[in-house]
N, CA, C and O atoms as a Tripos MOL2 file, in Angstrom:
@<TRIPOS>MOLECULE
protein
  236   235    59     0     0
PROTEIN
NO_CHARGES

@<TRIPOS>ATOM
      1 N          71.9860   60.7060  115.3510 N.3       1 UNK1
      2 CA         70.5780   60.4870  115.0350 C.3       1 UNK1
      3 C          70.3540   60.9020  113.5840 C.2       1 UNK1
      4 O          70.9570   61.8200  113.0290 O.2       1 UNK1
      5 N          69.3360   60.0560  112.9790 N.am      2 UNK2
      6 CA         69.4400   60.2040  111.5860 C.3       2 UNK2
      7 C          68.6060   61.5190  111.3710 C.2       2 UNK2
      8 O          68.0880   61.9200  112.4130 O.2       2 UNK2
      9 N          68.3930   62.1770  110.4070 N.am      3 UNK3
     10 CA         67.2670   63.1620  109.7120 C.3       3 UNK3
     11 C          66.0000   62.2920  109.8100 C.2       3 UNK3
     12 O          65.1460   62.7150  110.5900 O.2       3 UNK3
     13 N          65.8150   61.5010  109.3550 N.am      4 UNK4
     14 CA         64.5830   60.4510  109.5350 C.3       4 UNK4
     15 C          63.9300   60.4400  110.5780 C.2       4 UNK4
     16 O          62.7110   60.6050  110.5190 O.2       4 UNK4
     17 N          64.6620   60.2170  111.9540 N.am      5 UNK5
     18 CA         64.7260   59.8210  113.5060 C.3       5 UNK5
     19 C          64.4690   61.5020  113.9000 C.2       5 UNK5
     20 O          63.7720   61.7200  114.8910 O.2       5 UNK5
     21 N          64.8850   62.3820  113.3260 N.am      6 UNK6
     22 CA         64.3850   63.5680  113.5530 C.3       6 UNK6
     23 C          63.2670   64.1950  113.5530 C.2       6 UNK6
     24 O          62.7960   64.9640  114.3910 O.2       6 UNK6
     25 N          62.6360   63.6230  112.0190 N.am      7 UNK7
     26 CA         61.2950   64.0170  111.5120 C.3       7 UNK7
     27 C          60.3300   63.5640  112.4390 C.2       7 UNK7
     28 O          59.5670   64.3140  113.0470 O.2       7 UNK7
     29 N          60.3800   61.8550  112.5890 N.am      8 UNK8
     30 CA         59.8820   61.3370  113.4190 C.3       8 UNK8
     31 C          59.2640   62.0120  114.7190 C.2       8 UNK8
     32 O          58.0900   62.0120  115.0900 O.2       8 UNK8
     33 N          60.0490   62.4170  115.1330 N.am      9 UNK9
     34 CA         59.6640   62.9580  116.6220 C.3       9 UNK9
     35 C          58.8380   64.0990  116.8130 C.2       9 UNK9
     36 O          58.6800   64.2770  118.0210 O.2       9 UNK9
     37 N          58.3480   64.7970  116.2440 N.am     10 UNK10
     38 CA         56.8350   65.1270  116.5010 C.3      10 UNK10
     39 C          55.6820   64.0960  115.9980 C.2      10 UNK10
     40 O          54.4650   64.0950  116.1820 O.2      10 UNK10
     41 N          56.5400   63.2300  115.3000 N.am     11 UNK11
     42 CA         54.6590   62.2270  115.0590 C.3      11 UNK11
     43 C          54.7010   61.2500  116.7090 C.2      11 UNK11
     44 O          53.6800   61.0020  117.3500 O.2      11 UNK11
     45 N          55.8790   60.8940  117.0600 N.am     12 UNK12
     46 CA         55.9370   59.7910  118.2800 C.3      12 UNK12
     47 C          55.3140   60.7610  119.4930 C.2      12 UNK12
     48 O          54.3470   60.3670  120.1460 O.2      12 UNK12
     49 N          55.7190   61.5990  119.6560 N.am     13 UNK13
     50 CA         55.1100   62.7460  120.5790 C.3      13 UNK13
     51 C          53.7180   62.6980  120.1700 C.2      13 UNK13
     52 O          52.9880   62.2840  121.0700 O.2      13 UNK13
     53 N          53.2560   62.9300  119.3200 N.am     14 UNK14
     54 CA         51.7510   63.5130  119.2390 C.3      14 UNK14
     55 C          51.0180   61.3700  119.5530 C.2      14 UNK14
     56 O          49.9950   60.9220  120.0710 O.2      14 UNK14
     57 N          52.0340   60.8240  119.0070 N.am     15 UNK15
     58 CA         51.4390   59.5650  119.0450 C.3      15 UNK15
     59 C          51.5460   59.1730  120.5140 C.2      15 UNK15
     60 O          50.8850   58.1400  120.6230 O.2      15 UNK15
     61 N          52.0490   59.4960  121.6570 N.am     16 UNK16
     62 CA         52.3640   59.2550  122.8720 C.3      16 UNK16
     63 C          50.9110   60.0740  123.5980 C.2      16 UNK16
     64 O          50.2280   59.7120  124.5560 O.2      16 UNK16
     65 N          50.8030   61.0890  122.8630 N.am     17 UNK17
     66 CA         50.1610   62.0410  123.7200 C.3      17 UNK17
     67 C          48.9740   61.8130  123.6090 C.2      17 UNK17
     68 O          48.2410   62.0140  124.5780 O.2      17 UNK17
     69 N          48.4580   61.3290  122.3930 N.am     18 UNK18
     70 CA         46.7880   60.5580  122.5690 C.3      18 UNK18
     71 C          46.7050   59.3990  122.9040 C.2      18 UNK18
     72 O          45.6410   58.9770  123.3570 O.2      18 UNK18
     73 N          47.7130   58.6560  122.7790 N.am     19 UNK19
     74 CA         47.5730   57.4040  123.4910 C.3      19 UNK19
     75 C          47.6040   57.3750  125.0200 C.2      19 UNK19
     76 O          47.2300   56.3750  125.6320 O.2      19 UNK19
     77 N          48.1060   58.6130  125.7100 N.am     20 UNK20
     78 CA         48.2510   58.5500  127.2220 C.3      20 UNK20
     79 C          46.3570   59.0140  127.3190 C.2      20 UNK20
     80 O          45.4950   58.4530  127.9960 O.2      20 UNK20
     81 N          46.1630   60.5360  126.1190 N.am     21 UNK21
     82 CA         44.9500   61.1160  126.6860 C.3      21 UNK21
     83 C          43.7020   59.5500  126.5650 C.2      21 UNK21
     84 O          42.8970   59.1360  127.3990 O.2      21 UNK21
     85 N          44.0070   59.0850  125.2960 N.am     22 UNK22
     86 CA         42.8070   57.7870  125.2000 C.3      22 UNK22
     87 C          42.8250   57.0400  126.3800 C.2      22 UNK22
     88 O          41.7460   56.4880  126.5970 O.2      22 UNK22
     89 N          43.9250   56.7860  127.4330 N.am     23 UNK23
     90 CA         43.6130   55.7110  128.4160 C.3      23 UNK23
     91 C          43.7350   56.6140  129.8390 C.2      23 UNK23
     92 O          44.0460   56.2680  130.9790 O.2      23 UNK23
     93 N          43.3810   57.8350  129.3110 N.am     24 UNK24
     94 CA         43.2930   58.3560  130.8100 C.3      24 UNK24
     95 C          44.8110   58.9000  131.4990 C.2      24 UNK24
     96 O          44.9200   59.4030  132.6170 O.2      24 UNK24
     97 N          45.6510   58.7180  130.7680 N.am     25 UNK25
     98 CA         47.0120   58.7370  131.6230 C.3      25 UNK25
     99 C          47.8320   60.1080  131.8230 C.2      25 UNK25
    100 O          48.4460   60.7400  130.9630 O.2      25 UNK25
    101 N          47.7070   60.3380  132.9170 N.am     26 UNK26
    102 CA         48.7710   61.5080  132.8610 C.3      26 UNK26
    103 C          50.4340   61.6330  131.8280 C.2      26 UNK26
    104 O          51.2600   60.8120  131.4310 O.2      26 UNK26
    105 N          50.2570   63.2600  131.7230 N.am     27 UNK27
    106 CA         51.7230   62.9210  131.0110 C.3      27 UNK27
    107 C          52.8740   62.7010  131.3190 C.2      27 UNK27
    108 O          53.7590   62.9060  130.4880 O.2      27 UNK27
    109 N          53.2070   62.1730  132.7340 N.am     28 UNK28
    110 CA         54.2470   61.5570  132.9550 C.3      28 UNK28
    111 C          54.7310   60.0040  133.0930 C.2      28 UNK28
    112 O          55.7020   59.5060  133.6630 O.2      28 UNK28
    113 N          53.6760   59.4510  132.3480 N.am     29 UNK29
    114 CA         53.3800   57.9160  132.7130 C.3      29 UNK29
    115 C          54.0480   57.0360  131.4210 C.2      29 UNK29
    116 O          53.5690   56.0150  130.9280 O.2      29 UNK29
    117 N          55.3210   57.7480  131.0130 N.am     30 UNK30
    118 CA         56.1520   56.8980  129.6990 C.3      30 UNK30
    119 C          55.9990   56.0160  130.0970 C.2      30 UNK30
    120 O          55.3810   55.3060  129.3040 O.2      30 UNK30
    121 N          56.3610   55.2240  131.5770 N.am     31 UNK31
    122 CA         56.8280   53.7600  131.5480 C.3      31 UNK31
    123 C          55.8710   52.7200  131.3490 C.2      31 UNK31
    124 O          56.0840   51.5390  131.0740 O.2      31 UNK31
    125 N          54.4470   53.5000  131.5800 N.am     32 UNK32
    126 CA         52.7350   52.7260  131.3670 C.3      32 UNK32
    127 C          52.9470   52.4100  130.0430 C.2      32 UNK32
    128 O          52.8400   51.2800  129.5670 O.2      32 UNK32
    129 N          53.3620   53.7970  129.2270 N.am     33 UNK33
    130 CA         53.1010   53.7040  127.5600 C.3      33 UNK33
    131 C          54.3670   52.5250  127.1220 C.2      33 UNK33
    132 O          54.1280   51.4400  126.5910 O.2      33 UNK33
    133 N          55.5930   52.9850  127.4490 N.am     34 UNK34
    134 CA         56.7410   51.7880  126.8870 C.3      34 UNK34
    135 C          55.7320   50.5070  127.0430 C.2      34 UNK34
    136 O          55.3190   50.0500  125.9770 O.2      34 UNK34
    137 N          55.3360   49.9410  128.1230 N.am     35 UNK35
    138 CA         54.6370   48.3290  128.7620 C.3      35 UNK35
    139 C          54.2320   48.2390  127.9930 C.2      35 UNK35
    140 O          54.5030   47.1810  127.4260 O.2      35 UNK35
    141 N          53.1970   49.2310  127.2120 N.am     36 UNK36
    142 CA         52.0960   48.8980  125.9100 C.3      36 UNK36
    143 C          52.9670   48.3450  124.4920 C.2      36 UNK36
    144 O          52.3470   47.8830  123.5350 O.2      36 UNK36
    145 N          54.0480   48.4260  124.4970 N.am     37 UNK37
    146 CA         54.6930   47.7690  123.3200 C.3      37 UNK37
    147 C          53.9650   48.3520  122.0920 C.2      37 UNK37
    148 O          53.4510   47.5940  121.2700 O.2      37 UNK37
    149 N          53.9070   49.9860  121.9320 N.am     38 UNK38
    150 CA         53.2120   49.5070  121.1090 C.3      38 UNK38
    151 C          54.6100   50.3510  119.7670 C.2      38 UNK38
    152 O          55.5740   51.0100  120.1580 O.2      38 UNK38
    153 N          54.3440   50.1000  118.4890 N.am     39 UNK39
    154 CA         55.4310   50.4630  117.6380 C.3      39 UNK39
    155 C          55.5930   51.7380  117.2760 C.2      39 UNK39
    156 O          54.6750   52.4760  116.9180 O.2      39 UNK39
    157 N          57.0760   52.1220  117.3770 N.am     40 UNK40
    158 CA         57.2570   53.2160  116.7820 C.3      40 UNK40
    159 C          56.8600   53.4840  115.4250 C.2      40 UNK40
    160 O          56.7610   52.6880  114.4910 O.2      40 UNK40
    161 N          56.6130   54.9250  115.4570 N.am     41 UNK41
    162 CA         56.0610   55.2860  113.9350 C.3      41 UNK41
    163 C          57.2050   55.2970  112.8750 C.2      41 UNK41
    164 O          56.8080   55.3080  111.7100 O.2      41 UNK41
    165 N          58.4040   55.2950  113.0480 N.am     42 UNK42
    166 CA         59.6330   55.4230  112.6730 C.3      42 UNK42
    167 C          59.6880   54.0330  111.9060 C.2      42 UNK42
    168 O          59.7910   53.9740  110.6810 O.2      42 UNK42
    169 N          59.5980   52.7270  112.8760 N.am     43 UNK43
    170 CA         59.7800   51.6050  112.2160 C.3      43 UNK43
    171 C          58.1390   51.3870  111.4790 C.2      43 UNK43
    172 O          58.1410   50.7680  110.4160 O.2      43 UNK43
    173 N          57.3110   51.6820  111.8010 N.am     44 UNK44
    174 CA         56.0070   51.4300  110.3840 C.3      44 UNK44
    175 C          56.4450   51.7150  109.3520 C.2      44 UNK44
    176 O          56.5520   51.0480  108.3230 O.2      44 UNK44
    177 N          56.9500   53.5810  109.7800 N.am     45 UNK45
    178 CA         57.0780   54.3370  108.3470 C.3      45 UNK45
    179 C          58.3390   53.3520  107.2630 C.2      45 UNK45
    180 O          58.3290   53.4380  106.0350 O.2      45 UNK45
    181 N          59.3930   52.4200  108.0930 N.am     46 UNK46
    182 CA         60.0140   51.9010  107.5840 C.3      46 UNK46
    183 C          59.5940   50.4480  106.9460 C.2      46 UNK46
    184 O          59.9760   50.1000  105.8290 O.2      46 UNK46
    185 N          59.2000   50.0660  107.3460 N.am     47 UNK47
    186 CA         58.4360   48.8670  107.1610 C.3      47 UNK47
    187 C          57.6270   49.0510  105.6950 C.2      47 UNK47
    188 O          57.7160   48.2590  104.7560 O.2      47 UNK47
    189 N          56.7710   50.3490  105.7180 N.am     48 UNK48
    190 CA         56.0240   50.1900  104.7730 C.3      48 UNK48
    191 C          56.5350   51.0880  103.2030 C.2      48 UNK48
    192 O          55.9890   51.0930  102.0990 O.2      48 UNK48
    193 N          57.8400   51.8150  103.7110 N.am     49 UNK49
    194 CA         58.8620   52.2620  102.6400 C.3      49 UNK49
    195 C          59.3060   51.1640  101.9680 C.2      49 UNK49
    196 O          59.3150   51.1000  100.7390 O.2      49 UNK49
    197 N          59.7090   50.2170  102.7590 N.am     50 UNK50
    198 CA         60.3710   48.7180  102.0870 C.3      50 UNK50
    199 C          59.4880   47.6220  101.3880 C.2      50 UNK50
    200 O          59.7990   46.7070  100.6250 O.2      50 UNK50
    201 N          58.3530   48.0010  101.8780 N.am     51 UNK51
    202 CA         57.3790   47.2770  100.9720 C.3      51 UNK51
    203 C          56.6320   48.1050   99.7200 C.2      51 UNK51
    204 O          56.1620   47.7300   98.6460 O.2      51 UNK51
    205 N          56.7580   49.5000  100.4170 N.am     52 UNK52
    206 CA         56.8510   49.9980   98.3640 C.3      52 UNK52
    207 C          57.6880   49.7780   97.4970 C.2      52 UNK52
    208 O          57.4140   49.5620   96.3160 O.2      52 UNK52
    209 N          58.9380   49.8110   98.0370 N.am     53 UNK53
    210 CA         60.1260   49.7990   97.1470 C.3      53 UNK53
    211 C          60.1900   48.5430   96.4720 C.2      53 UNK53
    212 O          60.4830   48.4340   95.2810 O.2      53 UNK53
    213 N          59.8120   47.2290   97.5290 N.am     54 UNK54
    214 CA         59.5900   45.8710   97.1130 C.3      54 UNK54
    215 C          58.1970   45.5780   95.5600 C.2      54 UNK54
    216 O          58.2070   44.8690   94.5540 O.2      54 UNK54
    217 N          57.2800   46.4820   96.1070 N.am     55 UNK55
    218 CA         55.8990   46.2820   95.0020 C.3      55 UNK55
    219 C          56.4170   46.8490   93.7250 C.2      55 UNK55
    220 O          56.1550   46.2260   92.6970 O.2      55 UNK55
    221 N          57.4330   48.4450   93.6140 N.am     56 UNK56
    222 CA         57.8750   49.3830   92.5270 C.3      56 UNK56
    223 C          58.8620   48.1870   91.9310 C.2      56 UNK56
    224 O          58.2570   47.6720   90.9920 O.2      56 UNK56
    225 N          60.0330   47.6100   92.1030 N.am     57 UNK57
    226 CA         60.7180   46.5830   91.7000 C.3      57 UNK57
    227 C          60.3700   45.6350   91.3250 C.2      57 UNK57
    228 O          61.0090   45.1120   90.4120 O.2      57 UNK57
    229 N          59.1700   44.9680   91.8740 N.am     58 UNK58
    230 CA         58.4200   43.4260   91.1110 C.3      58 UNK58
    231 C          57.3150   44.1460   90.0120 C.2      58 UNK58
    232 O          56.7160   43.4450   89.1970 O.2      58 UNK58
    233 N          57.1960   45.0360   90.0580 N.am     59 UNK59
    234 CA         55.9010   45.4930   88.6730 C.3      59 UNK59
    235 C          56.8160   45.4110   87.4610 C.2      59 UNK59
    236 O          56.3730   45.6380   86.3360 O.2      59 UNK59
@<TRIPOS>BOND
     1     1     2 1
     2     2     3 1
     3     3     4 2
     4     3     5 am
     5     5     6 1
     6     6     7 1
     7     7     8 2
     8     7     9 am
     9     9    10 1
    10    10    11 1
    11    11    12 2
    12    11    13 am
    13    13    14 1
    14    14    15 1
    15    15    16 2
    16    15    17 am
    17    17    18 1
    18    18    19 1
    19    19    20 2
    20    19    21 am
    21    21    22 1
    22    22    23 1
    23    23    24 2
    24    23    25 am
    25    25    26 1
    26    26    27 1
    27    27    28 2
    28    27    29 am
    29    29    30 1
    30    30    31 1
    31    31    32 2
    32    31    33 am
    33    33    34 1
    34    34    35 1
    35    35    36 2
    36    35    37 am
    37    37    38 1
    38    38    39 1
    39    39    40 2
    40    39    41 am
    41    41    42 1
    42    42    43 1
    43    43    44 2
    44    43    45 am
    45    45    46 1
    46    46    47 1
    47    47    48 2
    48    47    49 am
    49    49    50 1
    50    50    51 1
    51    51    52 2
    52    51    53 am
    53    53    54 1
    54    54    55 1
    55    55    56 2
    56    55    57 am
    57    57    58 1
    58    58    59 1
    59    59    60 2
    60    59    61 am
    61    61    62 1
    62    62    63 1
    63    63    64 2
    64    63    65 am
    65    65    66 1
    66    66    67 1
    67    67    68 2
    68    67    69 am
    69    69    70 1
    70    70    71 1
    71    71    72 2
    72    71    73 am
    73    73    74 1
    74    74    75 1
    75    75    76 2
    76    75    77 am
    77    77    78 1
    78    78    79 1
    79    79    80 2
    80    79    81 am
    81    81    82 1
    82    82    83 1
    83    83    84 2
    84    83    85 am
    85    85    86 1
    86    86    87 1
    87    87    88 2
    88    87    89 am
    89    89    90 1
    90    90    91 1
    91    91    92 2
    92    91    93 am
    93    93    94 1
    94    94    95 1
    95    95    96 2
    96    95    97 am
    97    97    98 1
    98    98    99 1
    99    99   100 2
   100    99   101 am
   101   101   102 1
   102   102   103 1
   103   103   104 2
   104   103   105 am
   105   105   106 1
   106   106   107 1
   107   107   108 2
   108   107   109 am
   109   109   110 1
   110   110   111 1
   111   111   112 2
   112   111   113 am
   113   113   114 1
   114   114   115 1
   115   115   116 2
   116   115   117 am
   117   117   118 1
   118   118   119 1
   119   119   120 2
   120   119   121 am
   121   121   122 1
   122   122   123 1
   123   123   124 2
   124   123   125 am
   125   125   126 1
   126   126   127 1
   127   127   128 2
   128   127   129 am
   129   129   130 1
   130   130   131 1
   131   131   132 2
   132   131   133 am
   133   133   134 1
   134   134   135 1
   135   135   136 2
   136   135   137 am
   137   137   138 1
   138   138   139 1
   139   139   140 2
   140   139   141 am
   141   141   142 1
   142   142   143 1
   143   143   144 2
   144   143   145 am
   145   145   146 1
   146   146   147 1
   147   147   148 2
   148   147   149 am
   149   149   150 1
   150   150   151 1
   151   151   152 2
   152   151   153 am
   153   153   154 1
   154   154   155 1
   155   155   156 2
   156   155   157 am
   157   157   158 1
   158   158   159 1
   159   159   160 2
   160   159   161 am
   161   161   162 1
   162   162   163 1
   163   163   164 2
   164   163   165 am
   165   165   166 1
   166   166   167 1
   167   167   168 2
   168   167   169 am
   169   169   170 1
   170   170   171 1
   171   171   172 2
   172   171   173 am
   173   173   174 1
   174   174   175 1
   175   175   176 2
   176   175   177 am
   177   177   178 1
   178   178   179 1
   179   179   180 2
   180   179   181 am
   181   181   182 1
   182   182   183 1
   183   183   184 2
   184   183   185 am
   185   185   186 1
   186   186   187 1
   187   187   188 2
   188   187   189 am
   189   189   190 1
   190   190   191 1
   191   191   192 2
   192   191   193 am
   193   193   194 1
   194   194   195 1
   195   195   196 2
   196   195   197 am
   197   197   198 1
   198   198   199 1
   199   199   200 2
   200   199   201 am
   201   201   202 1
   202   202   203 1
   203   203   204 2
   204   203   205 am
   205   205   206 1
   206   206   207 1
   207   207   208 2
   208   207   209 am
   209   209   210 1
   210   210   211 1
   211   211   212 2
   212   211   213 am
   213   213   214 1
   214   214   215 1
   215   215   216 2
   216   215   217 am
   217   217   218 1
   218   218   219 1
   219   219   220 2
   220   219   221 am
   221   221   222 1
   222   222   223 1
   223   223   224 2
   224   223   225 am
   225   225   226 1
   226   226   227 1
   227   227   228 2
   228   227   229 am
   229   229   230 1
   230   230   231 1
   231   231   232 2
   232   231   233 am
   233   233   234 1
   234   234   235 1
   235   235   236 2
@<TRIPOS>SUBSTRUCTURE
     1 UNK1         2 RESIDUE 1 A UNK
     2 UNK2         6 RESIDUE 1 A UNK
     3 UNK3        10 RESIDUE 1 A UNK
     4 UNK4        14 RESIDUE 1 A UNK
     5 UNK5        18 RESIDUE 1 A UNK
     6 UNK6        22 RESIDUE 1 A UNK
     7 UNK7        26 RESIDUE 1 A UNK
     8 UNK8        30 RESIDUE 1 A UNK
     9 UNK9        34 RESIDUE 1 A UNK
    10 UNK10       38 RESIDUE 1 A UNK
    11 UNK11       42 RESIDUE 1 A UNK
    12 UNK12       46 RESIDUE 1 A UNK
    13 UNK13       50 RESIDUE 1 A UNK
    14 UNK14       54 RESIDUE 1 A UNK
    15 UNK15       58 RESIDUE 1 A UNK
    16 UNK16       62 RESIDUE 1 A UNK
    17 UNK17       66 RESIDUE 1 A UNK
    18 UNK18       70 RESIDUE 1 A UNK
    19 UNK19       74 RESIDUE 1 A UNK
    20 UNK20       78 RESIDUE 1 A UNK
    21 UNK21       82 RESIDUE 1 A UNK
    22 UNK22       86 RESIDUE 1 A UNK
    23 UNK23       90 RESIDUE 1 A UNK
    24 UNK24       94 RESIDUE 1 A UNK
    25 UNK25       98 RESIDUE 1 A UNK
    26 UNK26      102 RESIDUE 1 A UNK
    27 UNK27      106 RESIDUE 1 A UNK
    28 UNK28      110 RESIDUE 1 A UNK
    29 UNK29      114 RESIDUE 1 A UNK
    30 UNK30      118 RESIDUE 1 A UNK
    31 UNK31      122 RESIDUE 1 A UNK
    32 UNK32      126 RESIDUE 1 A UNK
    33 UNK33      130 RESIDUE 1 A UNK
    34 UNK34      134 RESIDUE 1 A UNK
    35 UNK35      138 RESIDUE 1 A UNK
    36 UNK36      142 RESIDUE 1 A UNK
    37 UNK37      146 RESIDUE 1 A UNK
    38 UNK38      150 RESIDUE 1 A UNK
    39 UNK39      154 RESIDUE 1 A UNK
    40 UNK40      158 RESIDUE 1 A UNK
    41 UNK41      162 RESIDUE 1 A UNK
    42 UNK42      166 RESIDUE 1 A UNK
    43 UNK43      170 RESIDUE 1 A UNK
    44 UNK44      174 RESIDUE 1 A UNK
    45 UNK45      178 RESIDUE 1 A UNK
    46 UNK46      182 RESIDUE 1 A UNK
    47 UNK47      186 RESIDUE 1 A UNK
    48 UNK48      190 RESIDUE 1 A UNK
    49 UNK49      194 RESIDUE 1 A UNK
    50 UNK50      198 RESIDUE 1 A UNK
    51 UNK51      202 RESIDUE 1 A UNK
    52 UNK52      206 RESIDUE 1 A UNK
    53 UNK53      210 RESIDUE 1 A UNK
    54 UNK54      214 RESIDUE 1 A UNK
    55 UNK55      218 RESIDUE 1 A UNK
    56 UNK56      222 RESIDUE 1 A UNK
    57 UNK57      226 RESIDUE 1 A UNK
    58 UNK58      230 RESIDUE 1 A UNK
    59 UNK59      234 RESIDUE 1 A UNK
């Protein structure tokens, strides 16, 4: 597991944990939250690293 994938994991946790409290869900209900598809913070944070790096290179 990377250092990255490390950091990550208190934001996916805290991001799991209001998303269960916003819909009511107990905290054992991962497999409700997986269904929700919704994205890891890991791949945003990546997503939007690569599009700085992309904007810093075309200026």
């Amino acid at each position: 597991m990377s250092s990255t994938a490390i950091q990550m994991r208190p934001l996916e946790y805290v991001q799991a944990r209001l998303i269960k409290q916003s819909l009511g869900l107990s905290k054992h209900n991962t497999a409700l939250l997986k269904a929700l598809t919704i994205e890891k913070i890991e791949d945003i944070v990546n997503i939007n690293v690569l599009s700085l790096y992309n904007r810093i290179l075309i200026s």
